[in-house]
C-alpha positions as CSV (number, residue, x, y, z in Angstrom):
1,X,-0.5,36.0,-12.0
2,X,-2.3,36.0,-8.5
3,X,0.1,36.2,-5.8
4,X,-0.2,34.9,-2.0
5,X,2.0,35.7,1.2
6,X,2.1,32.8,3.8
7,X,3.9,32.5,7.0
8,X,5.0,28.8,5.9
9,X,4.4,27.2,2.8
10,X,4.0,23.5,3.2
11,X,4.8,20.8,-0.2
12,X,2.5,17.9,1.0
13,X,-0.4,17.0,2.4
14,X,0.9,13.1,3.9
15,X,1.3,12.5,7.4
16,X,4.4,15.0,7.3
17,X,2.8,17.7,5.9
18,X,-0.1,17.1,7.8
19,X,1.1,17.0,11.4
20,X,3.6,20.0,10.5
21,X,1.0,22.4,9.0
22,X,-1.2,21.2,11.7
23,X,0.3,22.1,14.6
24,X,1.7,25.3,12.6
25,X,-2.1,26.6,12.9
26,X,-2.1,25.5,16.2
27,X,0.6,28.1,16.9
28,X,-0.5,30.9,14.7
29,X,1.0,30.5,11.2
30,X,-0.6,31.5,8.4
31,X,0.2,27.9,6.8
32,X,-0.4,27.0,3.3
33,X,-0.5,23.4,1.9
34,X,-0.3,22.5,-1.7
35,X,-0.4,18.7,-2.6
36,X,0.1,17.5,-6.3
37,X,-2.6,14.8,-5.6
38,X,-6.3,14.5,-5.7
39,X,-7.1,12.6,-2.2
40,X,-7.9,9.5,-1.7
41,X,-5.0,8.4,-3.3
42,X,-2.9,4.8,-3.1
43,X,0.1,5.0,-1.4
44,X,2.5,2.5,0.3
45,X,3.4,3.0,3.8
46,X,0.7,1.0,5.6
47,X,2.2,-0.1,9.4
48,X,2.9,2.3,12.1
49,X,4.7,2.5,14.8
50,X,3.6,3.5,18.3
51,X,6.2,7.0,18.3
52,X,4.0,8.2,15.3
53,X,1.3,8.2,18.3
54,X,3.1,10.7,20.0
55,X,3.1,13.8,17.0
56,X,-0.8,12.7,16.2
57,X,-1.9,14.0,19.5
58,X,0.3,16.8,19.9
59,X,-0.8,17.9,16.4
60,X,-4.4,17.8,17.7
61,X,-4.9,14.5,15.0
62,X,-5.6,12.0,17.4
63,X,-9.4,12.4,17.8
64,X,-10.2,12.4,14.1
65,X,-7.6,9.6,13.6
66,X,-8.7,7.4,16.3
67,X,-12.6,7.5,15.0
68,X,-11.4,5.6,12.2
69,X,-11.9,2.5,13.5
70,X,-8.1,1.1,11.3
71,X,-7.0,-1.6,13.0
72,X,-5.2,-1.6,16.2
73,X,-1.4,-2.8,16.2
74,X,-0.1,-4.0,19.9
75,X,2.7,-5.8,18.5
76,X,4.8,-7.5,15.8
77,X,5.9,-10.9,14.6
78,X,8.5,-12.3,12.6
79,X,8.3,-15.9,10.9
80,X,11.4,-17.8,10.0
81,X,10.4,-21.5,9.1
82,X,9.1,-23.1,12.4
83,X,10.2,-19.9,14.5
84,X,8.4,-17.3,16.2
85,X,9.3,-14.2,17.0
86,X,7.2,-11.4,18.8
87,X,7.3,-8.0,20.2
88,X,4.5,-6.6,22.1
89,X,5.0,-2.8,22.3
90,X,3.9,-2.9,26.3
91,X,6.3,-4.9,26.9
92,X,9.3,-2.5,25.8
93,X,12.5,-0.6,27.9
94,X,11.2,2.9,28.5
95,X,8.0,4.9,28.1
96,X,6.1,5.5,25.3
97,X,2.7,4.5,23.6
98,X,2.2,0.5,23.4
99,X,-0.1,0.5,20.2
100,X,-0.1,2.1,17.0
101,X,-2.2,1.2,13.6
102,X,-2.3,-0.5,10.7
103,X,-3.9,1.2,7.8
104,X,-5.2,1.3,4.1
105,X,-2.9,4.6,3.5
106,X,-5.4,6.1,1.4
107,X,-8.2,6.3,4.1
108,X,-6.0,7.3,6.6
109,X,-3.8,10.2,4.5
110,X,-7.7,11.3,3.7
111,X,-9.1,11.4,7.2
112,X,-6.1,13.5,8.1
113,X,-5.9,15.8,5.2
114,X,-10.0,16.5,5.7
115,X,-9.2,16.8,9.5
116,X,-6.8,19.8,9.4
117,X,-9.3,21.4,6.8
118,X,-11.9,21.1,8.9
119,X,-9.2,22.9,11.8
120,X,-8.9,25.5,9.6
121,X,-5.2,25.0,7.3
122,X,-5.5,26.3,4.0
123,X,-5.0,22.8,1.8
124,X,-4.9,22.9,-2.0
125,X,-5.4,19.7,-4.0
126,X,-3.9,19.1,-7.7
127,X,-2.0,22.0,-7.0
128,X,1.9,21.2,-7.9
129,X,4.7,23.4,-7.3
130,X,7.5,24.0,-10.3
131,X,9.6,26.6,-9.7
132,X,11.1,28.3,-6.8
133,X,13.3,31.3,-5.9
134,X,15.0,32.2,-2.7
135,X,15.6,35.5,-1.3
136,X,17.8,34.8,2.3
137,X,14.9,32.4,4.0
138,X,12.5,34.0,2.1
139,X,11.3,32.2,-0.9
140,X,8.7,32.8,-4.2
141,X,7.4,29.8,-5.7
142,X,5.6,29.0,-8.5
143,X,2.8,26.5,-8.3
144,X,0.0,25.4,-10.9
145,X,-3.5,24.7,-10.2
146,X,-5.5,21.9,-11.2
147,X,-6.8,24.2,-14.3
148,X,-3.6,25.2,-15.6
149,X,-2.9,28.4,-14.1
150,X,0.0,29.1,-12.3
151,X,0.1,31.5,-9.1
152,X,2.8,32.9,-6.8
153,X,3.1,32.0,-3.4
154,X,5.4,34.6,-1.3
155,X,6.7,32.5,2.1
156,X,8.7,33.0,4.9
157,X,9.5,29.5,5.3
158,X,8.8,26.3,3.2
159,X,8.5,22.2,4.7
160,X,9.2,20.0,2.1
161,X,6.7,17.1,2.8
162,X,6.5,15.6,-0.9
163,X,7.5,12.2,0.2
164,X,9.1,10.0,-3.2
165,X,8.0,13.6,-5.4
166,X,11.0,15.1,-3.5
167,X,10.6,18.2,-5.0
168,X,13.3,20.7,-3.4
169,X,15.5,17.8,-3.6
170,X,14.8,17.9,-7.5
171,X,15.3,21.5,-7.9
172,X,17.5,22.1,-5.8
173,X,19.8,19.3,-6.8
174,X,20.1,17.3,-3.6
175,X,19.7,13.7,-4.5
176,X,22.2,11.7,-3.1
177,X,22.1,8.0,-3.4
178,X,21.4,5.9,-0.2
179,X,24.3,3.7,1.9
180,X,22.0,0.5,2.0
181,X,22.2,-2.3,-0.9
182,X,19.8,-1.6,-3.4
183,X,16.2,-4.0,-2.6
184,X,12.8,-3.4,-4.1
185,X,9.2,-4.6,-3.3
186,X,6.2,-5.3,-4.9
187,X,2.9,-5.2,-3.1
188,X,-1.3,-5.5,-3.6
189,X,-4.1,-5.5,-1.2
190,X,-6.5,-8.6,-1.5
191,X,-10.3,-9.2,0.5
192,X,-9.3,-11.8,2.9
193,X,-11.8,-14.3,3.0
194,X,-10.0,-17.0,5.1
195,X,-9.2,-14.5,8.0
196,X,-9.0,-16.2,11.4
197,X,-10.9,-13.4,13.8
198,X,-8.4,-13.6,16.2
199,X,-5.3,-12.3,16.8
200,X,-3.7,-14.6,14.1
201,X,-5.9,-13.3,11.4
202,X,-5.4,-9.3,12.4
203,X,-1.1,-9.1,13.6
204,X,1.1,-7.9,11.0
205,X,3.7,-10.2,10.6
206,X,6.6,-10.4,8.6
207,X,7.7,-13.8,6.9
208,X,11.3,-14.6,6.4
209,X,11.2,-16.6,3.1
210,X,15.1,-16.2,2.9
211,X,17.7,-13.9,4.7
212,X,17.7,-11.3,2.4
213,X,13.9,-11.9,1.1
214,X,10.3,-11.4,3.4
215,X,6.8,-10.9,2.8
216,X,4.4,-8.7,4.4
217,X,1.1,-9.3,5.3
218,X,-0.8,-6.6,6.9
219,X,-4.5,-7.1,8.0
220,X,-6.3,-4.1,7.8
221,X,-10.2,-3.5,10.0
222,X,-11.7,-3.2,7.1
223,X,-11.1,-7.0,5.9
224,X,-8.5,-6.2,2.9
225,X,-5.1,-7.1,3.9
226,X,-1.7,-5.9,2.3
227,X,0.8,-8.2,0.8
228,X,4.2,-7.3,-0.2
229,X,7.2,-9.3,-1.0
230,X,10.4,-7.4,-0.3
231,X,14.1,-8.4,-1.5
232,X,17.1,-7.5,-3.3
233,X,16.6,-5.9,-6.5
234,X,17.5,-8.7,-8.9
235,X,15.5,-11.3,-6.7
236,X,12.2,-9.2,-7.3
237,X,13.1,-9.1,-11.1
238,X,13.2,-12.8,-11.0
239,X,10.3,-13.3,-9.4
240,X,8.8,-13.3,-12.9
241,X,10.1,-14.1,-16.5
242,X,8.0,-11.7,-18.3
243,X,8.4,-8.9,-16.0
244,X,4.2,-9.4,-14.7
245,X,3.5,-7.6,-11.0
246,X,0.8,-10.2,-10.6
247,X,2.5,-13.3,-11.6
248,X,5.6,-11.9,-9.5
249,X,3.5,-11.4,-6.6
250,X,1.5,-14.7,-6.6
251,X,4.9,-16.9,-7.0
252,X,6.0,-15.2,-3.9
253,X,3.3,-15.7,-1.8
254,X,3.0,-19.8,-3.2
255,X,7.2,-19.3,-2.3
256,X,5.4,-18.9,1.7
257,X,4.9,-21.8,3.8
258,X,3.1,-20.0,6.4
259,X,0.7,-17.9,4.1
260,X,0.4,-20.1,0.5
261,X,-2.8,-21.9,1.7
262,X,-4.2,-18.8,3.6
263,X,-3.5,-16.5,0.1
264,X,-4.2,-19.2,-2.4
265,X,-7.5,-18.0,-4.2
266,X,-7.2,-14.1,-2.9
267,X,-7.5,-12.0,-5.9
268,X,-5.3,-8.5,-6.2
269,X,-7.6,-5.4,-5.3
270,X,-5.4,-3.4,-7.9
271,X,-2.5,-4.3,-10.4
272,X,0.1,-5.0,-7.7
273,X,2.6,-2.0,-7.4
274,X,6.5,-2.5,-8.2
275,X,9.1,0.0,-5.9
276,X,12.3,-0.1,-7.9
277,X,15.6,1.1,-5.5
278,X,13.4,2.9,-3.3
279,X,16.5,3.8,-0.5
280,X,16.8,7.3,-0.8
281,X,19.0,10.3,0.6
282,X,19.9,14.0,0.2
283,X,23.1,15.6,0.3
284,X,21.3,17.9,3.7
285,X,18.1,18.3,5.6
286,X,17.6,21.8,5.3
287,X,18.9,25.3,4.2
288,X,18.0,29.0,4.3
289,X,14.6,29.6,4.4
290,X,13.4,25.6,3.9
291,X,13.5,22.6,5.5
292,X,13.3,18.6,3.9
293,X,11.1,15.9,5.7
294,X,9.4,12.4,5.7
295,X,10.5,11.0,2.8
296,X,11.6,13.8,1.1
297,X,14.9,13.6,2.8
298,X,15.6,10.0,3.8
299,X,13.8,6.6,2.9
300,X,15.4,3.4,4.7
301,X,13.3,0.3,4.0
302,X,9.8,-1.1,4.8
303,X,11.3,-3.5,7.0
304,X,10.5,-1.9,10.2
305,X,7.8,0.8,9.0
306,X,10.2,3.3,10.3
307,X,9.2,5.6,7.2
308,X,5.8,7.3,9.0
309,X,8.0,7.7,12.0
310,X,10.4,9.7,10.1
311,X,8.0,11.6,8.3
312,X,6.0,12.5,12.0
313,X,9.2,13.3,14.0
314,X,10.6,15.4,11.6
315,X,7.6,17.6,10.4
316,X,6.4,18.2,14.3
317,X,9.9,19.0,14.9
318,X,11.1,21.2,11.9
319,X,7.3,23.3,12.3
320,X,8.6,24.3,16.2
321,X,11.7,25.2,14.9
322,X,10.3,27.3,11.7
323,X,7.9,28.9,14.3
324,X,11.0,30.3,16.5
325,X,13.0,31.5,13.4
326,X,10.0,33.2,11.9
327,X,9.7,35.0,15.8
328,X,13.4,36.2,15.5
329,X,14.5,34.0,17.4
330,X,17.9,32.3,16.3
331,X,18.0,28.8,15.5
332,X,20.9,26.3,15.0
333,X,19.3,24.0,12.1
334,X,22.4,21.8,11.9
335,X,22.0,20.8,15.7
336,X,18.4,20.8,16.2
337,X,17.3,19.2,13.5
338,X,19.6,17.9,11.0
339,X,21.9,16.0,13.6
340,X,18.7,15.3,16.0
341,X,16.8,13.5,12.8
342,X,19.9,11.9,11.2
343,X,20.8,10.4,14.4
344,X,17.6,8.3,14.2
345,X,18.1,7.6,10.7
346,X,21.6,6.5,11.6
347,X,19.8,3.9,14.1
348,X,17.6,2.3,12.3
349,X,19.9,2.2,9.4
350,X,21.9,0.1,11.9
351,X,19.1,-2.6,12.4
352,X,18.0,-2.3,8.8
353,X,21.6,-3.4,7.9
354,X,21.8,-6.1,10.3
355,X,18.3,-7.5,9.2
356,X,19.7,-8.2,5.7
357,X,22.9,-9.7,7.2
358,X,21.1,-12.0,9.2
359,X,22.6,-10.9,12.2
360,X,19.3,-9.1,13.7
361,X,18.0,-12.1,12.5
362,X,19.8,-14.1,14.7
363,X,19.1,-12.2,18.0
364,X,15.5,-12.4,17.0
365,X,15.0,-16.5,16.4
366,X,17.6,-17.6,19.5
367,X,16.0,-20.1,21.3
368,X,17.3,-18.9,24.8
369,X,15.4,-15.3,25.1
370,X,16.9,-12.7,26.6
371,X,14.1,-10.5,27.9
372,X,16.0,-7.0,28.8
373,X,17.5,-7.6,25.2
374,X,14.0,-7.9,24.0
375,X,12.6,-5.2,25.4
376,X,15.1,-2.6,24.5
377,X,15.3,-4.0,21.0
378,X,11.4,-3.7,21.0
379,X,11.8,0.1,22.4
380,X,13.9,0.8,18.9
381,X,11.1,-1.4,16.8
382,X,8.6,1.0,18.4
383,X,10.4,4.5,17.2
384,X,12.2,5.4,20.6
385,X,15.3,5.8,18.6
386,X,16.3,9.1,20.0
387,X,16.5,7.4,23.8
388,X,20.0,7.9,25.2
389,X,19.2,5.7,28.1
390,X,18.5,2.4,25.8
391,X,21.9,1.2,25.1
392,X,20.4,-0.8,21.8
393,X,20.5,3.2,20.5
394,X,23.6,4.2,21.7
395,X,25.3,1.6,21.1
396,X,23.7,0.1,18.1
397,X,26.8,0.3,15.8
398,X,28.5,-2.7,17.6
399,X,25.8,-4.2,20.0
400,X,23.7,-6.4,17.7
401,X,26.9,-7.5,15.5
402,X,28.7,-8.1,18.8
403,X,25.5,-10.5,20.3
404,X,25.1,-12.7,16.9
405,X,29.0,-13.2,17.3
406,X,28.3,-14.7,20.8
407,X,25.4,-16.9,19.5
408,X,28.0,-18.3,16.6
């Protein structure tokens, strides 16, 4: 069995892995990334938010990213009935980038895995890990190639960036069920031929077809647009008697008085994927010698596309603090990262909560707008969820339940 000896062994090459290992190289880690996957590869995940910006271009992503050409997102909408609701991300409490992206995920997770190749980090494809031993915070595993065979790799560190493969949380047993009521989604992409070229035919936007139930629709540059229907588990069940992804689909979007005519002859690029229960936790973040990101650790919902957010903060952040442990220095991994990253998690968790009650809701639709409630609302929609000065993060357990009481 060949054997390898790495600085920091990285599970993942998505967004997470990419930015971590990335800016690892940057700093003078001998990184190694192995992902189970053969790139380009369908993946759902497809709206950004502008604090993603942020870990791009400190990884030294931007450049490669922004050549693209995806399609650029400058704000948000939400559609109840006759309602309107929009956020424009430069019009938001606090600093921070006012534009983010929407993107096919498989052209973007490509441009970025082929970017930090081309910058030098040692990326395997097809290559999955199996089996791992730790030794204090240093760790074997076992990983098998694409072929069959199986290899060693010795680490000092390893960044779990699998996303749904979770795969320290598998073998090291620490699943743990989400807090938030069980919902599940299906989604396609179709070629949208009756595309307004404006800004009606490119904003995401997010249809409320029911409190508890909302489609996507997510234009992308390239002319496809994503569709996904989100609700509670035994709602998306429903949405067809035989069980059929496309029927399913297709009854939701006809269920859509906003996109039924626009949607009505679109055929599905791909048999439309079905997310079963797709919350997801662990019982920690981290432990000797590794660390969980992205969705490895946590998964909230789509509602708010907080999930790339997540995946950036956390692997920027847990690669700066691998980097100081494997330098001697000591580092307090409860603190600075588990408690710094659940925080956030514990925000947003907040406003995905109050969505489903219809309480967020409520703040959203009012017809007398409150603009300073707007904008720090919009800061938290844009992935400033770590600002101490916006009292919609500080305060976020009570605020927004406390407002749609003064509306009723």
């Amino acid at each position: 069995m060949t054997k390898e000896s790495v600085d920091v062994l990285v599970i993942g090459a998505g967004p997470s892995g990419c930015v971590s290992s990335a800016f690892l190289h940057r700093n003078g880690m001998k990184v190694k990334v192995v992902e189970k996957s053969k790139f380009p590869r369908l993946v759902v995940g497809e709206s950004l938010i502008p604090r993603v910006m942020d870990h791009f271009e400190e990884a030294g992503l931007f450049p490669a990213l922004n050549a693209m050409g995806f399609e650029k997102k400058h704000s948000a909408r939400f559609l109840k009935g006759n309602d309107v609701c929009q956020f424009d991300f430069n019009d938001k409490f606090g600093e921070g980038w006012d534009w983010t992206w929407q993107v096919p995920r498989a052209d973007f997770d490509d441009a970025l895995a082929k970017e930090i190749l081309k910058q030098g980090v040692d990326l395997e494809f097809e290559t999955e890990l199996i089996a791992i031993e730790f030794n204090g915070t240093d760790s074997v595993s076992i990983v098998r190639t694409k072929n069959g065979e199986t290899k060693e790799i010795h680490a000092k560190f390893i960044l779990d960036s699998s996303g749904y493969g979770r795969v320290l949380a598998r073998l090291l047993d620490l699943e743990n069920p989400s807090k938030l009521d069980p919902h599940s989604a299906i989604f396609s992409h179709v070629k949208d031929l009756q595309r307004q070229g404006n800004t009606e035919g490119t904003q995401i936007s997010f249809d409320i077809i029911d409190t508890e139930v909302w489609l996507w629709v997510i234009p992308f540059s390239n002319g496809n647009t994503s569709i996904g229907i989100v609700g509670p588990t035994a709602y998306i069940e429903n949405l067809s008697a035989s069980g059929n992804t496309t029927e399913a689909l297709q009854n939701a979007i006809d269920s859509s008085n906003y996109y039924a005519e626009r949607f009505k002859n679109a055929e599905f690029l791909f048999e439309p994927w079905k997310m079963s229960n797709y919350s997801c936790s662990v019982k920690k973040l981290y432990g000797d010698g590794f660390a969980l990101t992205g969705n490895a650790a946590e998964f909230l919902d789509p509602v708010f596309s907080s999930g790339m957010a997540f995946a950036t903060e956390s692997g920027m952040l847990a690669a700066k603090l691998a980097i100081r442990q494997i330098r001697g220095e000591k580092v307090d991994w409860q603190k600075d990262y588990a408690e710094y990253i659940l925080s956030g998690v514990d925000v947003f968790s907040t406003y995905v909560r109050e969505w489903y009650t219809g309480n967020l809701q409520k703040l959203f639709f009012h017809s007398e707008e409150n603009k300073d409630i707007k904008q720090k609302i919009c800061a938290v929609l844009a992935g400033y969820v770590w600002d101490q000065n916006n009292p919609f993060v500080t305060r976020h357990k009570n605020l927004i339940k406390n407002l749609a009481s003064l509306i009723d």
